[in-house]
N, C-alpha and C positions, 0 to 999 in steps of 0.2 A: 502641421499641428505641432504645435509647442509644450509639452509636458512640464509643469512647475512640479517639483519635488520638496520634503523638508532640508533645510539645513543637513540634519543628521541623515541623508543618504549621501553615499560616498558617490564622488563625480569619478566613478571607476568602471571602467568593463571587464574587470578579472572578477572571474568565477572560479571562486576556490576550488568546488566542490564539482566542476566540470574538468579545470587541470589535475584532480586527484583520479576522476572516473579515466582520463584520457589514458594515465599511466599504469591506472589499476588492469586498463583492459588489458593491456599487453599480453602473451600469453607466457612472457618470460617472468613474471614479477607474481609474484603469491602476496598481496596485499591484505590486509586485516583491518582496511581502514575504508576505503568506497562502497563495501556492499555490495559486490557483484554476485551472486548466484550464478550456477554453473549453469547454464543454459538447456543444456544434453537432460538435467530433470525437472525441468518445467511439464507440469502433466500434464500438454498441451489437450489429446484425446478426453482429459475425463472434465477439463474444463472446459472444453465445448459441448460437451454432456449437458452438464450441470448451468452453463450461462442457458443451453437452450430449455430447459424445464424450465428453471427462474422466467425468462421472458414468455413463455406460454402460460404459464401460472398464471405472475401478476408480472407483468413487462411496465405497464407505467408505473405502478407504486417505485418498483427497481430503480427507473430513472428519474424517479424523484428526488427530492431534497427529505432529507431525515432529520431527524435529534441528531443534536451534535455527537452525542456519544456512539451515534452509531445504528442501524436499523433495528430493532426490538427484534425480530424472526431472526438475524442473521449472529447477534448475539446471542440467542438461546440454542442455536446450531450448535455452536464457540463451547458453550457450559455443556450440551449433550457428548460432541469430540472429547472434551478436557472429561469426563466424566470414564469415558472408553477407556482411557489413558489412564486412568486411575488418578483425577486430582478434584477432589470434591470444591467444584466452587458455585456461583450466583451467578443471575446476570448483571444484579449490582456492580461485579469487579470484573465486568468485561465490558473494554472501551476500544470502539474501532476508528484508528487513526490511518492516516495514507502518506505517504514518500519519507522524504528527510529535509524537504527544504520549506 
């Protein structure tokens, strides 16, 4: 299969943002620029909790496709946490985006 592309994609296979993750991972280099989280506190435990309610609840709404902004119930989560925290907001100015690329 032959893939046509536009003009404006680069005939490159360098991935910026994959030579930055490779160097960031190192365990010698403290980097401020790939976004690695420490791994050691990933709440592994209380997210298997919580993914397993979500999919007994409603598991297909879950893996459905939503509003772009984000799922209605998991932004008003968002505004109830930020309320805990002490930061009065809406769900208006809560928008739920994924990765960096």
């Amino acid at each position: 299969m032959t893939y046509q592309y536009s003009q404006r994609v680069p005939e490159s296979d360098e991935d910026p943002v994959g030579n930055i993750l490779k160097v960031a991972g190192s365990p010698s280099v403290i980097s401020f620029a790939g976004g690695l989280p420490a791994p050691e506190l990933f709440p592994i435990a209380a997210l298997k909790k919580v993914t397993n309610e979500v999919f007994d609840q409603s598991g297909r709404q879950a893996l459905q496709y939503s509003a772009a902004i984000g799922h209605p119930g998991l932004r008003q989560q968002i505004v109830k946490r930020m309320g805990r925290e002490g930061v009065d907001t809406q769900i208006e100015n809560v928008m739920i985006t994924t990765g960096s690329q």
